[in-house]
Rosetta silent file (secondary structure, phi, psi, omega in degrees, C-alpha in Angstrom):
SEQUENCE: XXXXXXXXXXXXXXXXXXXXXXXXXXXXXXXXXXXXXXXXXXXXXXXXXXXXXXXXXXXXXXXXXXXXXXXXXXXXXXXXXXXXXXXXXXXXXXXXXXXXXXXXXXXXXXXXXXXXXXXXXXXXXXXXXXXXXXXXXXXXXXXXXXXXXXXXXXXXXXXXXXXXXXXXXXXXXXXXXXXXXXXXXXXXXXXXXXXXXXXXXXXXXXXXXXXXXXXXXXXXXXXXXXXXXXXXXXXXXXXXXXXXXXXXXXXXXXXXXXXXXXXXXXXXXXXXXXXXXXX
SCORE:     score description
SCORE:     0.000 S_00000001
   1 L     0.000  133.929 -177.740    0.000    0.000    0.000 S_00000001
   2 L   -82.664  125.083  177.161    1.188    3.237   -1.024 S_00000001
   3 L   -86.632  157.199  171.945    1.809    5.887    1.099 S_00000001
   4 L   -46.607  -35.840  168.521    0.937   10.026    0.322 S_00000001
   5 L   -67.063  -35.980  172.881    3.950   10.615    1.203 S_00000001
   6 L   -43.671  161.432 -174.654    6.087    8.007   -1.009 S_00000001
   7 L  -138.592  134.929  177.336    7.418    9.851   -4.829 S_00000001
   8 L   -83.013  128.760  175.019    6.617    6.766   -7.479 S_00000001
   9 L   -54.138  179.148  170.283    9.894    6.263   -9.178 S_00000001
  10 L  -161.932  107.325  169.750   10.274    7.912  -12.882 S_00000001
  11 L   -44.856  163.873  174.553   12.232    6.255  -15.458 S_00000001
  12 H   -97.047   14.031  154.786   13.895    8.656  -17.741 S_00000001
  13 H   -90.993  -15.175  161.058   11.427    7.564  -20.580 S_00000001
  14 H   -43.883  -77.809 -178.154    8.472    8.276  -17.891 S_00000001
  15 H   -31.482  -52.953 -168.771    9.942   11.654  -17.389 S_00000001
  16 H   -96.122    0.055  169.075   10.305   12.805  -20.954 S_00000001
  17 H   -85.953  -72.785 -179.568    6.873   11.420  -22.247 S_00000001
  18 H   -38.919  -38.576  157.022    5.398   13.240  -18.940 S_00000001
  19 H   -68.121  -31.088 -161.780    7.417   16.109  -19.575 S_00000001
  20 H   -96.297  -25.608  164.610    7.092   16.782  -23.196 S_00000001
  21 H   -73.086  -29.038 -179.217    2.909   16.759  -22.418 S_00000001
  22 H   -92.560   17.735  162.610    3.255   19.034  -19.271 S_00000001
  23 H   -97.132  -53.551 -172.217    4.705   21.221  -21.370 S_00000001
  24 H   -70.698  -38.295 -169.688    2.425   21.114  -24.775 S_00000001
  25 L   -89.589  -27.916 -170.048   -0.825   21.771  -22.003 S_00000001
  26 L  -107.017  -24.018 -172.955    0.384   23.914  -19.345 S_00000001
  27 L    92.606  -22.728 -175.614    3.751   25.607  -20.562 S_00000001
  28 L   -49.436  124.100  128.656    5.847   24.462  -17.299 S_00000001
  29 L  -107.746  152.785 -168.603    8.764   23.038  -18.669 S_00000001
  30 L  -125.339  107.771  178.959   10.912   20.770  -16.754 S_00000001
  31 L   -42.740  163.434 -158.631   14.710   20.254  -17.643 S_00000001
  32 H   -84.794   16.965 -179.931   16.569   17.154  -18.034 S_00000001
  33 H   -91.183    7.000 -147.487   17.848   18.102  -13.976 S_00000001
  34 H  -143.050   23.603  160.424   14.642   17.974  -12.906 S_00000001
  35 H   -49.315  -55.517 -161.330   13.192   14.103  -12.814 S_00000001
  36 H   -78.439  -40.394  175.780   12.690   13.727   -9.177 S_00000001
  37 H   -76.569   -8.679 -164.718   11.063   17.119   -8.185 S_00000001
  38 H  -104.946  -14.098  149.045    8.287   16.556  -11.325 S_00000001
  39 H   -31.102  -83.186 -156.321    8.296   12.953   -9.305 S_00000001
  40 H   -69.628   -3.948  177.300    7.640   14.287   -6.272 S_00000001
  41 H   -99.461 -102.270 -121.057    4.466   16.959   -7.868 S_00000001
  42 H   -84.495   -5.753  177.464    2.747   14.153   -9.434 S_00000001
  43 H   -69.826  -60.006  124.296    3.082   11.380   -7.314 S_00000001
  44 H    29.949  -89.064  176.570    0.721   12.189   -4.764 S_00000001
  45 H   -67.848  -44.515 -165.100   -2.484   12.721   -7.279 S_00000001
  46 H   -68.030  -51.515 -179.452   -1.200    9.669   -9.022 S_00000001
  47 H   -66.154  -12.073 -174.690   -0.757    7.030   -5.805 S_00000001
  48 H   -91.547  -29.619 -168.391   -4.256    8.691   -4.655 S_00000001
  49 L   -91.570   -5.958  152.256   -6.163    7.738   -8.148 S_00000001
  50 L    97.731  -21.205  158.610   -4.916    3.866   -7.099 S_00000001
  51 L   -60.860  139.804  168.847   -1.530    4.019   -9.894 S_00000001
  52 L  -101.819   -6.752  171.724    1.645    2.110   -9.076 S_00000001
  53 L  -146.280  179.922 -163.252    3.325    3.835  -11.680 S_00000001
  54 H  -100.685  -16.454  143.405    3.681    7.395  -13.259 S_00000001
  55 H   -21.566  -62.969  172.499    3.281    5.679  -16.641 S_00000001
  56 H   -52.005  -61.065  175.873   -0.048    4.800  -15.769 S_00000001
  57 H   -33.503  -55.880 -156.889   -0.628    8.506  -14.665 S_00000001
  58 H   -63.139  -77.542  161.778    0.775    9.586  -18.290 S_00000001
  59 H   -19.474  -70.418 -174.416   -1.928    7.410  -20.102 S_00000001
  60 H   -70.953   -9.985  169.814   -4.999    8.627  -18.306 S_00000001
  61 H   -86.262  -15.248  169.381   -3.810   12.426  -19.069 S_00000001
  62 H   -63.861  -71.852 -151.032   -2.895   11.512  -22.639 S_00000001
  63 L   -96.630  -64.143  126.383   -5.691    9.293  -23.375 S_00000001
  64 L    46.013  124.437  155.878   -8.109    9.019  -20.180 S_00000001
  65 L   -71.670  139.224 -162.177  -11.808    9.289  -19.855 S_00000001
  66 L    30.217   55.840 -168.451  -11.856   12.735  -17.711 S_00000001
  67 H   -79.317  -55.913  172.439   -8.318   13.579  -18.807 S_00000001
  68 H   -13.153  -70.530  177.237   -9.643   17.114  -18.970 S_00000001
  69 H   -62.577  -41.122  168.315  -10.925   17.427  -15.431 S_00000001
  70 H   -69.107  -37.404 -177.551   -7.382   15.675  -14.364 S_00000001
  71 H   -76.151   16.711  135.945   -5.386   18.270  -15.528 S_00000001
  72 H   -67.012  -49.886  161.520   -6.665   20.935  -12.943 S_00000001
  73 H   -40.472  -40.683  166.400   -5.424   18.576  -10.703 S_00000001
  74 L   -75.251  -41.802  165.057   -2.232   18.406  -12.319 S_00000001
  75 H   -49.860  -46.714 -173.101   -2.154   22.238  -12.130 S_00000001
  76 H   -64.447  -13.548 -159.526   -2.682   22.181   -8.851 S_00000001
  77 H   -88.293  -93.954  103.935    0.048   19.858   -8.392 S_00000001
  78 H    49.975  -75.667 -175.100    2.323   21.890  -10.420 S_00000001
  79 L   -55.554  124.151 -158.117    1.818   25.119   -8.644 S_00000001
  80 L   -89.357  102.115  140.976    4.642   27.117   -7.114 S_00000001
  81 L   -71.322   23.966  165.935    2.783   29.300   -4.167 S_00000001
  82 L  -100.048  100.499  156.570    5.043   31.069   -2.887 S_00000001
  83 L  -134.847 -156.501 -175.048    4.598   34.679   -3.252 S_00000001
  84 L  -156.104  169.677  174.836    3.794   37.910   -0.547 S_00000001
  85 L   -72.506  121.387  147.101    1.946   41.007   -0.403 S_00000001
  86 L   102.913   25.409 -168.370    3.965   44.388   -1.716 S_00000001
  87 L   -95.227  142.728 -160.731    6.441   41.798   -3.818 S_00000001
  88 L    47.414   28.526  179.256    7.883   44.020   -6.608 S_00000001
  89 L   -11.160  -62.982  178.018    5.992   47.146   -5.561 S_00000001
  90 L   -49.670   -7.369  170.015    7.560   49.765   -7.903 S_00000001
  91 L   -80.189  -77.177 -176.845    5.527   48.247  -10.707 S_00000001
  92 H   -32.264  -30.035  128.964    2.271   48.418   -8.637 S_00000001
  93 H   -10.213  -76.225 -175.456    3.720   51.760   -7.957 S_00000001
  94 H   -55.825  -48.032 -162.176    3.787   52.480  -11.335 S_00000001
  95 H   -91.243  -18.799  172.271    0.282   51.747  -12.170 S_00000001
  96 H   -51.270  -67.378 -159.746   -0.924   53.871   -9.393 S_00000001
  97 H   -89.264   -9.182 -173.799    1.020   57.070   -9.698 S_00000001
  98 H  -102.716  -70.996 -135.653    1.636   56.665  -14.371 S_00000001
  99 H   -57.371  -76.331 -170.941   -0.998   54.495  -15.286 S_00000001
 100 H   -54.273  -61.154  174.852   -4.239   55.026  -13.764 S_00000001
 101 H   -50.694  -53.945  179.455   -4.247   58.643  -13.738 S_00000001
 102 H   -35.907  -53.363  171.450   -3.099   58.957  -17.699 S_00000001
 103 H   -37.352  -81.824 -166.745   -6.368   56.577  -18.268 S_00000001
 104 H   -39.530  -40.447 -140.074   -8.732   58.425  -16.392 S_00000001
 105 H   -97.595  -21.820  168.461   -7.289   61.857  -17.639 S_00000001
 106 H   -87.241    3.834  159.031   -7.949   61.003  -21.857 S_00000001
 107 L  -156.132  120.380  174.567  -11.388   59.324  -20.742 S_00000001
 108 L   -80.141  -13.087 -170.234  -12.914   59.797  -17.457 S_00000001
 109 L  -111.721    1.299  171.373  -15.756   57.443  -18.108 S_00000001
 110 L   -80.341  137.984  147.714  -13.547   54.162  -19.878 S_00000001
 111 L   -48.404  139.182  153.992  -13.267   51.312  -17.610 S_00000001
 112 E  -108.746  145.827 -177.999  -10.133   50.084  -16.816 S_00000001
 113 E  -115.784  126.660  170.642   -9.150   46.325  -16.517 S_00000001
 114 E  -142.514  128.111 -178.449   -6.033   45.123  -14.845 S_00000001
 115 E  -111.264  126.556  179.792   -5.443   41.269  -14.716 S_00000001
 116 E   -85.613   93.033  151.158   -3.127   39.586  -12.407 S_00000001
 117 E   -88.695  178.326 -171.787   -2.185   36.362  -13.852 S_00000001
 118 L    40.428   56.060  167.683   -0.638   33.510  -12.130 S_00000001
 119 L   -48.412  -30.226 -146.223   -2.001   35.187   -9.074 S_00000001
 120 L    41.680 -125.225  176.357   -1.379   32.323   -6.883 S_00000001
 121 L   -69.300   -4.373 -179.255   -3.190   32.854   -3.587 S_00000001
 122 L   116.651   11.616  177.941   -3.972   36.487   -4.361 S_00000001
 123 H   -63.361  -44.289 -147.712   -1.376   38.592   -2.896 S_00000001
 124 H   -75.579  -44.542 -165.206   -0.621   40.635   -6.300 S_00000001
 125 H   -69.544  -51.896  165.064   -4.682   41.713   -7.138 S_00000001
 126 H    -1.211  -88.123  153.150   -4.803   41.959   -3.728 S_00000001
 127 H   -34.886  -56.456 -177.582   -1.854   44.463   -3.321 S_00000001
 128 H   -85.991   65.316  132.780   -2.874   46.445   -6.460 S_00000001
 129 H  -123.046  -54.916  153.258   -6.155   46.875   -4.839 S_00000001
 130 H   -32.721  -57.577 -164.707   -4.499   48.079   -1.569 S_00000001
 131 H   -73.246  -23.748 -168.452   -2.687   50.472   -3.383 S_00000001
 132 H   -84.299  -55.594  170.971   -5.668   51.672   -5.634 S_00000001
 133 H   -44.755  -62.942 -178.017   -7.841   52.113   -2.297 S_00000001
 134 H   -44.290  -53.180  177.647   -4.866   53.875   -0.637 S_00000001
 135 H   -82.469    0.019  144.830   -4.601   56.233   -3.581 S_00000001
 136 L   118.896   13.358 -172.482   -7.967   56.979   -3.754 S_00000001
 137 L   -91.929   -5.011  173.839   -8.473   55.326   -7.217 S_00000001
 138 L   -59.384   78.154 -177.539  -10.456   51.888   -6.278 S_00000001
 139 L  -155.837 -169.939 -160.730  -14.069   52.455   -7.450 S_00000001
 140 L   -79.851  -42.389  173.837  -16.148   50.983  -10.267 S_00000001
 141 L   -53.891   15.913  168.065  -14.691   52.149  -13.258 S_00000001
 142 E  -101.350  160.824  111.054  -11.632   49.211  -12.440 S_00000001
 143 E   -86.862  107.935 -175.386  -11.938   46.256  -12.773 S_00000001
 144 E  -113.879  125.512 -169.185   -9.576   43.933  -11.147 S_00000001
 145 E   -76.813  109.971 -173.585   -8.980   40.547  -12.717 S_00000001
 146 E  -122.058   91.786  160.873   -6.953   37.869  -10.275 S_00000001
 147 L  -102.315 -169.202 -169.192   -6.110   34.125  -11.734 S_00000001
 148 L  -175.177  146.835  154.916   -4.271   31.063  -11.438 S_00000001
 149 L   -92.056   -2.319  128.073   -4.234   27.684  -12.923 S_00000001
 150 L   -66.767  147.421  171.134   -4.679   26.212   -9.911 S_00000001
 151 H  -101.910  -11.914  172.165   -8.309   26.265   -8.305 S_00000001
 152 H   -76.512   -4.430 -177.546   -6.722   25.176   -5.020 S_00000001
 153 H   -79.168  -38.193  178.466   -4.603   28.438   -5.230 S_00000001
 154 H   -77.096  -48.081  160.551   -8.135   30.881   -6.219 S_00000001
 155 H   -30.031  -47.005 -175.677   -9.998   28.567   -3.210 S_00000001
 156 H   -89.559  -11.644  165.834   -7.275   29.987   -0.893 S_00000001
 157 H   -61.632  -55.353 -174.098   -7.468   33.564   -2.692 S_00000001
 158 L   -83.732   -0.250 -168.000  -11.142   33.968   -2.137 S_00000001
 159 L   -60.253  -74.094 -171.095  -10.766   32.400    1.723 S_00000001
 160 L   111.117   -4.891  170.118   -8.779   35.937    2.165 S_00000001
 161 E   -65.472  134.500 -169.979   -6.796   33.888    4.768 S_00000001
 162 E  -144.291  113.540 -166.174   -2.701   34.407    4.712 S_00000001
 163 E   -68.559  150.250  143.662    0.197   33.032    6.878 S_00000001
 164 H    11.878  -83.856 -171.446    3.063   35.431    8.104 S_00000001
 165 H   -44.777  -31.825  159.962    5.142   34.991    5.582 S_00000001
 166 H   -83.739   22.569 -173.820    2.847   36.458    3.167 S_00000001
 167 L  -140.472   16.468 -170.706    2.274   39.305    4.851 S_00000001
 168 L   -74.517    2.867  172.912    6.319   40.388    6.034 S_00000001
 169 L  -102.130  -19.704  176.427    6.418   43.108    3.486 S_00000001
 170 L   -77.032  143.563 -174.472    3.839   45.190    4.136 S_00000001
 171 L   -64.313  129.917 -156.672    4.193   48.820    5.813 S_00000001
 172 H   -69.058  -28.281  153.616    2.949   48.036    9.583 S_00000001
 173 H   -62.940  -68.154  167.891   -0.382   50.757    8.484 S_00000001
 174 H   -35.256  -56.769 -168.308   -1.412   48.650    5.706 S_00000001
 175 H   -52.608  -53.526 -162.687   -1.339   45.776    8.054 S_00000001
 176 H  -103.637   18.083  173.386   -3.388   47.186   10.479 S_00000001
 177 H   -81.404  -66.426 -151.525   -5.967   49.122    7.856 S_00000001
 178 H  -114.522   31.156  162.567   -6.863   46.134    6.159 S_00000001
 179 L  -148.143  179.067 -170.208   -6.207   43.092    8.082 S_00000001
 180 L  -128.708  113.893  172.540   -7.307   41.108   10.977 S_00000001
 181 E   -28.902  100.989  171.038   -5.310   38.748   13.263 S_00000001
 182 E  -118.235   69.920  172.525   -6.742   35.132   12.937 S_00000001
 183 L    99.130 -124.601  178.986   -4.845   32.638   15.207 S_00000001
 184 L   -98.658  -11.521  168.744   -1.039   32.166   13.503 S_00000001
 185 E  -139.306 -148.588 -172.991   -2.148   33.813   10.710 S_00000001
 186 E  -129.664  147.543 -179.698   -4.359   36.871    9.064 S_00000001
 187 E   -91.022   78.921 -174.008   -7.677   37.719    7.491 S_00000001
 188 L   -44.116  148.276  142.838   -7.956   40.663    4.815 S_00000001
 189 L     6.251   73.398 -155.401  -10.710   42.602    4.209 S_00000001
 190 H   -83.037   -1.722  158.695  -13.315   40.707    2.756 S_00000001
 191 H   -40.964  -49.510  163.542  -14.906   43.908    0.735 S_00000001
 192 H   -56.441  -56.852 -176.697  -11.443   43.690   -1.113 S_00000001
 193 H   -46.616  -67.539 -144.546  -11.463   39.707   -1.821 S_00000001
 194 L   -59.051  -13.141 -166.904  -15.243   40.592   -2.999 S_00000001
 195 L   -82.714  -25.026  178.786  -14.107   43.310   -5.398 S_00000001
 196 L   -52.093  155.691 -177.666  -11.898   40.986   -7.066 S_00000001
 197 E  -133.992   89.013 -179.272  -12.935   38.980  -10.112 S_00000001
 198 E   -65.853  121.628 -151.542  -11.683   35.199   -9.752 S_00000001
 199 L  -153.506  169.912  174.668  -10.973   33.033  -12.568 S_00000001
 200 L  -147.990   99.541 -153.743   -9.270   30.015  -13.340 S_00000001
 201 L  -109.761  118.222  164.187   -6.709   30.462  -16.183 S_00000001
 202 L   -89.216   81.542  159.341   -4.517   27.693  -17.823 S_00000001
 203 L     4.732  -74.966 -158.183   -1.544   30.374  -19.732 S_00000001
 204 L   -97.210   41.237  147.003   -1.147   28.153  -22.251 S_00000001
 205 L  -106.999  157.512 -175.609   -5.022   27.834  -23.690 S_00000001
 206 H  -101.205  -42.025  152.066   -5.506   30.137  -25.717 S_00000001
 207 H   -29.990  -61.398 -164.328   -9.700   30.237  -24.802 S_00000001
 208 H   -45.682  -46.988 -172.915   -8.721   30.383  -21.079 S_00000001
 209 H   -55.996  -51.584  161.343   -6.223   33.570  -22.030 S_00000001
 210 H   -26.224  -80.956  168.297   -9.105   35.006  -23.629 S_00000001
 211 L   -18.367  -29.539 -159.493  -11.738   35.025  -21.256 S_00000001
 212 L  -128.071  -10.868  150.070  -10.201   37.442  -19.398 S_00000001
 213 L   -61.488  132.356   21.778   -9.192   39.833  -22.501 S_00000001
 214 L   -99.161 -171.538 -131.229   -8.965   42.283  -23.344 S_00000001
 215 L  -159.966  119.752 -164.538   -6.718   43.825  -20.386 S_00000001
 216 L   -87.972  -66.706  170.174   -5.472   47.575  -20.177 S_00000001
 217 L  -145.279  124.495 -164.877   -3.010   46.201  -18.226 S_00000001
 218 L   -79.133  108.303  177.054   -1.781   42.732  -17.535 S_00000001
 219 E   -99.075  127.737  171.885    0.791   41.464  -14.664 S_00000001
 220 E  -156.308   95.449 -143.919    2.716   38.220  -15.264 S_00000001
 221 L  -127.810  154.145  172.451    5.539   38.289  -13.342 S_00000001
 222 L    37.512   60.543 -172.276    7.787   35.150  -12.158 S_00000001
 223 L  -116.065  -56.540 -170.336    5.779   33.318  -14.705 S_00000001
 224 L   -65.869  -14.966  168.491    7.794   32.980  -17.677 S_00000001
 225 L   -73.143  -13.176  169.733   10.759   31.166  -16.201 S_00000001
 226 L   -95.695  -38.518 -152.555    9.016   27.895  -15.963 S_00000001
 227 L   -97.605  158.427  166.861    7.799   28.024  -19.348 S_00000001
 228 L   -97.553  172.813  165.297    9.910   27.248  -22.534 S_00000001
 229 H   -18.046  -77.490  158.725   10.257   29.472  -25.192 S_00000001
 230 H    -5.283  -76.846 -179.654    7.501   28.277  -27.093 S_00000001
 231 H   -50.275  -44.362 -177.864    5.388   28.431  -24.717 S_00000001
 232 H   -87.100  -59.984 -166.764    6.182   32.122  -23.742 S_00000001
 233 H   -46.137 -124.993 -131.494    5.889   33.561  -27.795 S_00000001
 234 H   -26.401  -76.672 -164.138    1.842   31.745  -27.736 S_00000001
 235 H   -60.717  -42.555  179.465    0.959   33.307  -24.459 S_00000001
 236 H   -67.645  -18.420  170.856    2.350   36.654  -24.752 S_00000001
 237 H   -83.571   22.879 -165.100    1.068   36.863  -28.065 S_00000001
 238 H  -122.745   12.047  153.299   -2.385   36.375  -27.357 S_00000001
 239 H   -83.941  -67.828 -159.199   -1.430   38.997  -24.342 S_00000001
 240 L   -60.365  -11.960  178.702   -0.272   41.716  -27.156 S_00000001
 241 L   -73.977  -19.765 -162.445   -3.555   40.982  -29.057 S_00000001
 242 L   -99.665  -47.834  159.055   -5.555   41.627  -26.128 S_00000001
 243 L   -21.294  150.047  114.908   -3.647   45.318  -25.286 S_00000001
 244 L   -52.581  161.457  125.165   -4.666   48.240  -26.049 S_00000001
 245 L   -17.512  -49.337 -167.867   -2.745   50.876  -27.678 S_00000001
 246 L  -113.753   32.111  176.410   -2.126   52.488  -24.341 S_00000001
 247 L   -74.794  153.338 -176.374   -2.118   48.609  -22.749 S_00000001
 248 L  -135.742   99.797  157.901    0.684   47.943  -20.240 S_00000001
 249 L  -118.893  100.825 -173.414    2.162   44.602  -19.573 S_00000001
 250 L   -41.826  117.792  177.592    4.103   43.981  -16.890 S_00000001
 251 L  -118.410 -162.221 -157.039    6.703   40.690  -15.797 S_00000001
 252 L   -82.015  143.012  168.382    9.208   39.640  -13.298 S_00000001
 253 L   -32.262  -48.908 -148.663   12.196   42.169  -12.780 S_00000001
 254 L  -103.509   11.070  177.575   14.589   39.389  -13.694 S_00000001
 255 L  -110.768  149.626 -175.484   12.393   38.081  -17.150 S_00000001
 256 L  -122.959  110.824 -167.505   12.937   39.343  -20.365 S_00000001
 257 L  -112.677   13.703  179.828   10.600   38.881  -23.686 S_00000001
 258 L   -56.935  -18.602  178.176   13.032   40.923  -26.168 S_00000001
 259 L   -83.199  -38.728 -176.299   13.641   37.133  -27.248 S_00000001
 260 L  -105.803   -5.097  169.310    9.866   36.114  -27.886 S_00000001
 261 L  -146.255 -173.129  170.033    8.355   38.615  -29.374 S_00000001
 262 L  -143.435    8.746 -179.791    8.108   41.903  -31.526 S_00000001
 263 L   -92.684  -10.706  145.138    5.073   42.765  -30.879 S_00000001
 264 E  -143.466  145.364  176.427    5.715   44.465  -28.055 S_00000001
 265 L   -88.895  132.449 -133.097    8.631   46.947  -26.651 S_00000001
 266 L   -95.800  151.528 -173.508    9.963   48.323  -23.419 S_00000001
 267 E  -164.385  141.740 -179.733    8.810   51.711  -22.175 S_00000001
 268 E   -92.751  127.314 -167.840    9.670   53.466  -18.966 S_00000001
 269 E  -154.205  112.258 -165.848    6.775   54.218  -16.859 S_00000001
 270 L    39.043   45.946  165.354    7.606   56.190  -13.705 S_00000001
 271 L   113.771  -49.102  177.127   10.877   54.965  -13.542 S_00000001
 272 E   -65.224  155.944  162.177    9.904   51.009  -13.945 S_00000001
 273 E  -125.913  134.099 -158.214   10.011   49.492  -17.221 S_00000001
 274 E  -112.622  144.279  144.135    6.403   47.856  -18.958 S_00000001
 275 L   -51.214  157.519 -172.176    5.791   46.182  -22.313 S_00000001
 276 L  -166.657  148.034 -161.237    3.797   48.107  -24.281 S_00000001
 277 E   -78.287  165.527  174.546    2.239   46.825  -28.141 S_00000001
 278 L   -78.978  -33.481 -154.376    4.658   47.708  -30.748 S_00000001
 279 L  -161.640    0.000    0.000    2.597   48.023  -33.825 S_00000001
């Protein structure tokens, strides 16, 4: 009998059949250093579904009667949660003090949309909500978009519940504006969670990416580093399709997309640098 804890071994023809699929549906790719940790994700959901081997797994997600429906599971699997509140700020910054006024001031009455992908639990919309309230700009002409391709990561998003760790960046006001001590960890606002607009995005569909387009401006930060190359050109270009003209999209300080596309270009926006379409 298997335990939850046990990792199923994975041959290296397991691995690259397993790999080369978690790749084509989700964009993660996983390097040839990196058999044992895509072990140790998938094992779990596999020994709980009654498989002795990750083979087995590979079939029903290939092949599978409710192969669909398994691959949220495999997202879920898959997902890196670790982020915090206030993590790369000077963008969020950015959108406060450039963005959002410049909108408002050539149309006072256009909506604006700003989508957080790969939210994880909800720290980023979360934060750019904080910041929008704080600056007095939070009111119905936003919209704010927060997803993930996990649904256990948007389940823990809409909870509004957050450990320590997620909260060790925030200025010591913020903390005690908008959240409430619950036990070892803390409760936000739940006015904020409700303002939020929850989804459940797989990057690399091209429907899913939709659904939530178009996007004035779009954060997808410490995203693109999992994904291969491929994988990054489809989703951002179905990001630059979805821009505006005065669309903004934002990544991780240390990612770069001067490699995957040309459709959009770098632009300095209070100091910060954004994507912005090209053409």
């Amino acid at each position: 009998m298997w335990s939850s804890h046990e990792s199923l071994s994975c041959s290296e023809r397991e691995f690259l059949v397993l790999r080369d699929l978690i790749r084509e549906r989700t964009g993660n790719f996983y390097d040839d250093g990196k058999r044992e940790l895509l072990a140790e994700r998938l094992s779990p959901r596999a020994i709980e579904l009654g498989f002795e081997s990750l083979i087995d797994y590979y079939y029903l997600l290939k092949y599978g009667p409710g192969a669909e429906e398994e691959w949220r599971h495999v997202l879920d699997q898959l997902s890196v949660p670790e982020t915090y509140f206030w993590r790369e700020y000077e963008q969020i910054r950015a959108l406060v003090q450039n963005i959002v006024p410049a909108h408002f001031a050539r149309s006072n009455a256009t909506p604006l949309r700003i989508w957080s992908a790969a939210c994880a639990g909800g720290e980023e919309p979360l934060s750019i909500a904080i910041a929008l309230r704080e600056a007095g700009w939070l009111d119905s002409r936003i919209e704010i978009i927060g997803s993930d391709g996990s649904r256990q990561a948007i389940d823990r998003a809409r909870a509004g519940i957050f450990r320590e760790r997620a909260i060790r960046n925030l200025p010591p006001s913020i903390l005690s504006k908008y959240f409430q001590p619950e036990g070892k960890n803390w409760r936000i606002d739940r006015e904020l969670v409700n303002l939020i607009r929850w989804e459940t995005v797989n990057l690399a569909s091209r429907t899913e990416v939709e659904r939530c387009l178009p996007a004035d401006v779009i954060f997808c930060r410490n995203v693109f580093i999992y994904f291969d190359m491929e994988a990054v050109r489809a989703t951002v270009g179905w990001f630059a399709k979805g821009l505006p003209k005065t669309g903004y999209l934002f990544v991780g300080i240390s990612e770069s997309l001067l490699r995957a596309t040309d459709e959009l270009e770098l632009k300095d926006v209070g100091g910060i640098y954004a994507y912005v379409r090209s053409r």
